[in-house]
PyMOL CGO cylinders between C-alpha atoms (Angstrom):
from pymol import cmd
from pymol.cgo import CYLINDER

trace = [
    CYLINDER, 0.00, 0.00, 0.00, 0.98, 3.52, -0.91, 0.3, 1, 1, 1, 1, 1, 1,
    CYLINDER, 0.98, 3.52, -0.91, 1.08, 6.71, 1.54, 0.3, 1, 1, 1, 1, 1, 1,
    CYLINDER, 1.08, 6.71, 1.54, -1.48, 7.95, -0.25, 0.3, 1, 1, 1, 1, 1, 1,
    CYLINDER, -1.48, 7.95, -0.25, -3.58, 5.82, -0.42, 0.3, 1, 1, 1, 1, 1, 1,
    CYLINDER, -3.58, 5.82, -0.42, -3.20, 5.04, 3.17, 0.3, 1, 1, 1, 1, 1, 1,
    CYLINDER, -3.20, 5.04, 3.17, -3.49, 8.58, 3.98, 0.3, 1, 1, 1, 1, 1, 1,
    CYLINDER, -3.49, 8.58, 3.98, -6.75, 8.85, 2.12, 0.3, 1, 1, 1, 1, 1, 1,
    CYLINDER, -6.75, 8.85, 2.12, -8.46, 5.77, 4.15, 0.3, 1, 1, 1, 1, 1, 1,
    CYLINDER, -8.46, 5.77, 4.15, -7.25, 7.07, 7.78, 0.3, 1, 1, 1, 1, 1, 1,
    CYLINDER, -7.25, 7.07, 7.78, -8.98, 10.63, 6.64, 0.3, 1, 1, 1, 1, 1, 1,
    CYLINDER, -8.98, 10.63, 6.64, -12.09, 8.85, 6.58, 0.3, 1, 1, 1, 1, 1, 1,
    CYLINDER, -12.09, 8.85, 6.58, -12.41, 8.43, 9.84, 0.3, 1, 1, 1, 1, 1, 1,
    CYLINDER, -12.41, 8.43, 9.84, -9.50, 10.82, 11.60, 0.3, 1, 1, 1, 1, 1, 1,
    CYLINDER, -9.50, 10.82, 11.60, -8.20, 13.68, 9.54, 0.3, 1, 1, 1, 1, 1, 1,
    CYLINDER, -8.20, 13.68, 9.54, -6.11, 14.45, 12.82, 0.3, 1, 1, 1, 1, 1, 1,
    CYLINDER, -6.11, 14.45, 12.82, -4.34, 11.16, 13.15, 0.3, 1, 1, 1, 1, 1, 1,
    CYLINDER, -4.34, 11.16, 13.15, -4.22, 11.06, 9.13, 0.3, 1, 1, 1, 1, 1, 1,
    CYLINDER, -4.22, 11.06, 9.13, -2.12, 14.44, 8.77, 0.3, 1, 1, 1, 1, 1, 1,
    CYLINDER, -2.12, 14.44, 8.77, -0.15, 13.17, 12.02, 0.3, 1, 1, 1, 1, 1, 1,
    CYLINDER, -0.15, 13.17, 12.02, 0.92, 9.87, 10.43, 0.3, 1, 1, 1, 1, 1, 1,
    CYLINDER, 0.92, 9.87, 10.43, 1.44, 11.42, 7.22, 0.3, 1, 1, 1, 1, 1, 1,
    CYLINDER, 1.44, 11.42, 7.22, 3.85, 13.81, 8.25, 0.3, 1, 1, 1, 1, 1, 1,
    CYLINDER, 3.85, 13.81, 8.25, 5.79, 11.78, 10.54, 0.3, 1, 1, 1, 1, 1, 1,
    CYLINDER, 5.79, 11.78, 10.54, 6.48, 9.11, 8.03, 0.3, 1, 1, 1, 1, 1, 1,
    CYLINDER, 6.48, 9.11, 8.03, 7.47, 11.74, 5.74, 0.3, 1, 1, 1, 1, 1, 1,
    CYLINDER, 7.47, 11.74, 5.74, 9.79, 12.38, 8.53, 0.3, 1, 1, 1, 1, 1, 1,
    CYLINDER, 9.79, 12.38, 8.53, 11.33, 9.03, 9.12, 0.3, 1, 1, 1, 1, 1, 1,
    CYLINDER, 11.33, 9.03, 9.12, 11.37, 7.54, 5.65, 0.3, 1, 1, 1, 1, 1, 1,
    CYLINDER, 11.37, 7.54, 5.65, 13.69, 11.50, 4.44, 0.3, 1, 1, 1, 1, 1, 1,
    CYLINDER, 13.69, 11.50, 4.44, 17.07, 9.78, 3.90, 0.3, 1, 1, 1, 1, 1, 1,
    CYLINDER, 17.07, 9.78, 3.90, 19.10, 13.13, 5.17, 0.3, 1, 1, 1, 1, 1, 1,
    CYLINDER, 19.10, 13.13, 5.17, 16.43, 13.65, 8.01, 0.3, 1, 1, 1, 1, 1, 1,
    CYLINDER, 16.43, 13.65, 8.01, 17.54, 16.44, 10.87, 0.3, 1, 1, 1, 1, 1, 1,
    CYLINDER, 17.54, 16.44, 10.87, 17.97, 14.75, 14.25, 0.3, 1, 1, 1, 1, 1, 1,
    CYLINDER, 17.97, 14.75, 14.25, 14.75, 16.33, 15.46, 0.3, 1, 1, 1, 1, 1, 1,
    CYLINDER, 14.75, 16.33, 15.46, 11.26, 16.76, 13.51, 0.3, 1, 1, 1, 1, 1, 1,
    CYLINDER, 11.26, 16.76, 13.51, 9.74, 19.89, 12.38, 0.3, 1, 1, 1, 1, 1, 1,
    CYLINDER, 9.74, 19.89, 12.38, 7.94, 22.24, 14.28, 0.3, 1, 1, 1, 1, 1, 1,
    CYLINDER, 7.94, 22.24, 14.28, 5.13, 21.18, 11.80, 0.3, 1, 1, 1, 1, 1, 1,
    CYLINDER, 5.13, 21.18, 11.80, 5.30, 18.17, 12.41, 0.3, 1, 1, 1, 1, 1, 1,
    CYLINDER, 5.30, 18.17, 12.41, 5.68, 18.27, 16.19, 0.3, 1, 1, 1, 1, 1, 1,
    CYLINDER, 5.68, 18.27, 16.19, 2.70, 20.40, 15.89, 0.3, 1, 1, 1, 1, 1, 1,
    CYLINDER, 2.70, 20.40, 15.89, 0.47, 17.54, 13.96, 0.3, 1, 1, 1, 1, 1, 1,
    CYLINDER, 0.47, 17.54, 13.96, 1.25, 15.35, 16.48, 0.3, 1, 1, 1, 1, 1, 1,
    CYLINDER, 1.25, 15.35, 16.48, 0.62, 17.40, 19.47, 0.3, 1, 1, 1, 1, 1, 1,
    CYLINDER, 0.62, 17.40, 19.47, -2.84, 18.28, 17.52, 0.3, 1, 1, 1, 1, 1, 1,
    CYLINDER, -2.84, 18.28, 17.52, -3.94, 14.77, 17.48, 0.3, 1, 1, 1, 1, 1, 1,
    CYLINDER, -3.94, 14.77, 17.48, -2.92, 14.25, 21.05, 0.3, 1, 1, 1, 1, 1, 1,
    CYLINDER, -2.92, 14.25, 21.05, -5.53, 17.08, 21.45, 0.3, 1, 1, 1, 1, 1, 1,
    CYLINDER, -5.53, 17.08, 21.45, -7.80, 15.75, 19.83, 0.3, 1, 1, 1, 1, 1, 1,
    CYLINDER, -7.80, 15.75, 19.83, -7.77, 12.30, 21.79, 0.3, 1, 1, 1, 1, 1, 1,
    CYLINDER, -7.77, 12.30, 21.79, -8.06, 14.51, 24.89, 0.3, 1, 1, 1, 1, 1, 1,
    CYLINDER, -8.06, 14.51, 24.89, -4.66, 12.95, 25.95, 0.3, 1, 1, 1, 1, 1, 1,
    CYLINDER, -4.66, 12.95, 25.95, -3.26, 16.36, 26.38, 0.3, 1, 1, 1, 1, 1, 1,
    CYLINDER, -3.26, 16.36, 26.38, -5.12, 18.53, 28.99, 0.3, 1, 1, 1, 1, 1, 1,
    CYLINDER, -5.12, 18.53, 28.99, -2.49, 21.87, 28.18, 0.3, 1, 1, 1, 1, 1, 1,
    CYLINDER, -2.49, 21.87, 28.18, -0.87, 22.29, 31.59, 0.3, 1, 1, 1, 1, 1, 1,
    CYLINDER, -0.87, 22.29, 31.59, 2.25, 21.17, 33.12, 0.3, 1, 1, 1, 1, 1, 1,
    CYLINDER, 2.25, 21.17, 33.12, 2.72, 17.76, 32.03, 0.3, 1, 1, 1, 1, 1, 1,
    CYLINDER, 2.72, 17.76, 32.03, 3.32, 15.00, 34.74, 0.3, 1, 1, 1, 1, 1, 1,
    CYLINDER, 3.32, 15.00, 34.74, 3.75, 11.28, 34.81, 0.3, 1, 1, 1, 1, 1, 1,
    CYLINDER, 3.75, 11.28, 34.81, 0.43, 10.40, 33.91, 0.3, 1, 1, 1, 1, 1, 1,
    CYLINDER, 0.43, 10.40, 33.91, 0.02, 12.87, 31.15, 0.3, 1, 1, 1, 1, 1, 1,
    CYLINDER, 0.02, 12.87, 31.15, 3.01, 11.77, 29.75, 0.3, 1, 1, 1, 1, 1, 1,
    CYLINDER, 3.01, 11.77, 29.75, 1.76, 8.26, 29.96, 0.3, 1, 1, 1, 1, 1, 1,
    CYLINDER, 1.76, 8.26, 29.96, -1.40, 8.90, 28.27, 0.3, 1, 1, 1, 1, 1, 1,
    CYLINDER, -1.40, 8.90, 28.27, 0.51, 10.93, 25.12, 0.3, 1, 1, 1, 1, 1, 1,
    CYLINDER, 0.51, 10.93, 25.12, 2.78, 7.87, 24.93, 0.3, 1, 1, 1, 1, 1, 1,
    CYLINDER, 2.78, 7.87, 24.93, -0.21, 5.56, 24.88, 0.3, 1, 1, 1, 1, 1, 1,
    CYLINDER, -0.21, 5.56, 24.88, -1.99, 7.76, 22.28, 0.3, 1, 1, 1, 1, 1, 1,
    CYLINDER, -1.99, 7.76, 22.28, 0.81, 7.85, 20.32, 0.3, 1, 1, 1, 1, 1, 1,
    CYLINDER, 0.81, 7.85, 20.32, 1.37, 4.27, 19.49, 0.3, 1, 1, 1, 1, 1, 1,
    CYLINDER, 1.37, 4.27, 19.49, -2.03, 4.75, 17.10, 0.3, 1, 1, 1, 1, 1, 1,
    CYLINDER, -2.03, 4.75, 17.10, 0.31, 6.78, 14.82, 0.3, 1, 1, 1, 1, 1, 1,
    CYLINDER, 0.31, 6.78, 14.82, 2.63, 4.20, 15.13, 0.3, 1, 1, 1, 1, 1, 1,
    CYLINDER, 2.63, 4.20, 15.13, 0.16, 1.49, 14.90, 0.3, 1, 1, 1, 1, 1, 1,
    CYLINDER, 0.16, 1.49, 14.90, -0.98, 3.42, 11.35, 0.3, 1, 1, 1, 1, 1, 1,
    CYLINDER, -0.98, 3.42, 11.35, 2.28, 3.32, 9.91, 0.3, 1, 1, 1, 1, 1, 1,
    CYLINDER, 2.28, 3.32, 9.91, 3.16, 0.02, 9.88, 0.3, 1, 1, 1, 1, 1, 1,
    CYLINDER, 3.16, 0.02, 9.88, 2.25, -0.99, 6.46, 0.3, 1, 1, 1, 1, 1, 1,
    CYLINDER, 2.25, -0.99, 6.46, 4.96, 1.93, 5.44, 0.3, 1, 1, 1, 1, 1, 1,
    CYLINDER, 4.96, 1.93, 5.44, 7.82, 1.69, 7.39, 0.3, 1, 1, 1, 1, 1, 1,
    CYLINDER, 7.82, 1.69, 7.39, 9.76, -1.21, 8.22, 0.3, 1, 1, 1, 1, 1, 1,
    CYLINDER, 9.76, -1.21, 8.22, 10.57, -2.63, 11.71, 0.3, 1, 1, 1, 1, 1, 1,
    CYLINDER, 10.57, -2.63, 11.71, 14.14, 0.03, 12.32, 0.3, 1, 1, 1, 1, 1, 1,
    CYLINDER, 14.14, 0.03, 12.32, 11.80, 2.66, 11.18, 0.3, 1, 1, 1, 1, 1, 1,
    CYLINDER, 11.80, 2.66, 11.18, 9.16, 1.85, 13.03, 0.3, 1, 1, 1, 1, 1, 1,
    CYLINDER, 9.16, 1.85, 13.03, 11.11, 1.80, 16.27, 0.3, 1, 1, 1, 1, 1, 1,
    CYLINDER, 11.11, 1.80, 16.27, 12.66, 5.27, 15.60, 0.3, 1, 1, 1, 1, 1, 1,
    CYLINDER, 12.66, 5.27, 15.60, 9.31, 6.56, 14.79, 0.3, 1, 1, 1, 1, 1, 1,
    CYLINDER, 9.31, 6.56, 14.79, 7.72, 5.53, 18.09, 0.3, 1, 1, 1, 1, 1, 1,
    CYLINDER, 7.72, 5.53, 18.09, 11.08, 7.15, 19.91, 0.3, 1, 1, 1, 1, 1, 1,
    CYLINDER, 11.08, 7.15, 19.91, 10.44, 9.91, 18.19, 0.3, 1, 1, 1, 1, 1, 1,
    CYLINDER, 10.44, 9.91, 18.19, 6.90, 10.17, 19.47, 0.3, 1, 1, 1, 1, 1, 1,
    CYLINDER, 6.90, 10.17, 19.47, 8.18, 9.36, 22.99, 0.3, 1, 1, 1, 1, 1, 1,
    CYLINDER, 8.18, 9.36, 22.99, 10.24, 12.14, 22.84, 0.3, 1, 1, 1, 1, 1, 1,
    CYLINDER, 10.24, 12.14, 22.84, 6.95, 14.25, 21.66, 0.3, 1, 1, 1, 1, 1, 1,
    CYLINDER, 6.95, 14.25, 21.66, 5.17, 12.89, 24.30, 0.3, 1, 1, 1, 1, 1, 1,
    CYLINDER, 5.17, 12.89, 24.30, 7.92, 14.13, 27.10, 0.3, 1, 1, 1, 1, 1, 1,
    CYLINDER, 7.92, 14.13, 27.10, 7.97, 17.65, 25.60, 0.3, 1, 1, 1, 1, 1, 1,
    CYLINDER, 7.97, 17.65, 25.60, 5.64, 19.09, 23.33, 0.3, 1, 1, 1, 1, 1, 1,
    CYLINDER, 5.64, 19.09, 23.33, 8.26, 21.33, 22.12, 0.3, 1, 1, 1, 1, 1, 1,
    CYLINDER, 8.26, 21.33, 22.12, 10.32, 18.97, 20.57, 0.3, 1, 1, 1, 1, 1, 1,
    CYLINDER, 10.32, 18.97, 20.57, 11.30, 19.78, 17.33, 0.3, 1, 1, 1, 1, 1, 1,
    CYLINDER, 11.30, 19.78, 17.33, 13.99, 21.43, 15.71, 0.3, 1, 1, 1, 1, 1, 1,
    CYLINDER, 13.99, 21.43, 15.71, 14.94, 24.73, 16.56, 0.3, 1, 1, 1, 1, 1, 1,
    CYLINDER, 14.94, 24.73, 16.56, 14.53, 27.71, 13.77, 0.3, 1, 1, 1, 1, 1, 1,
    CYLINDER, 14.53, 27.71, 13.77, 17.03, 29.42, 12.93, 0.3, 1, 1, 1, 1, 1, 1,
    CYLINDER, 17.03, 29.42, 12.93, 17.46, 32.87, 13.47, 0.3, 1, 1, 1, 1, 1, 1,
    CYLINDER, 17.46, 32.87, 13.47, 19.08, 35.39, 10.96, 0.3, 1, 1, 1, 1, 1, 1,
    CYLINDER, 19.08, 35.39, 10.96, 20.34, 38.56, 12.50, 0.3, 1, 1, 1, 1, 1, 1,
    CYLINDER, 20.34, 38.56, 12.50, 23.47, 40.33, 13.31, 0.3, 1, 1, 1, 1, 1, 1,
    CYLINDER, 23.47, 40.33, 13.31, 25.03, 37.63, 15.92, 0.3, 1, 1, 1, 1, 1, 1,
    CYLINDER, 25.03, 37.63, 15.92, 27.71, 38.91, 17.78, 0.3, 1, 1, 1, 1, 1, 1,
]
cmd.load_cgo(trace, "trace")
């Protein structure tokens, strides 16, 4: 099965988790990938984490962080006719990592006068 078409069959019945799993295997399957994702695609993720209600917007403790992790494996779950088993894994540490700090992503960069 295709991304696409994959894509177009989660949309069906989560557009949330579809635009999640679609950008995070974009992610994982880019050959020169940056050690971190995307503020995008940080962002998808955290949105369908939202969306589940596994993400109540304040401090996060052990619990919350236990129900993002738990939440996340559905992305996970949904990408495993894509990726294969290495890929897999570093997706779901990758979500892990989401699910610790909703601000993990890749820093922009910042063009100025640094001095």
């Amino acid at each position: 099965m295709n991304k696409d078409t994959l894509i177009a069959i989660i949309t069906n019945q989560d557009p949330k988790l579809a635009q999640a799993v679609s950008k995070m295997v974009d992610y994982i399957q880019d050959r020169w990938a940056a050690p971190y994702p995307s503020k995008e695609q940080t962002e998808a993720v955290n949105d369908y984490l939202r969306s589940v209600h596994a993400d109540k917007g304040g401090a996060l403790d052990e619990t919350d962080i236990a129900h993002r992790k738990i939440a996340s494996q559905k992305i996970t779950i949904n990408a495993i006719r894509l990726l294969d088993h290495d890929q897999l894994d570093r997706l779901q540490d990758v979500l892990n990592h989401i699910a610790e700090d909703r601000e993990y992503y890749m820093p922009e960069r910042r063009y100025g006068m640094g001095r």
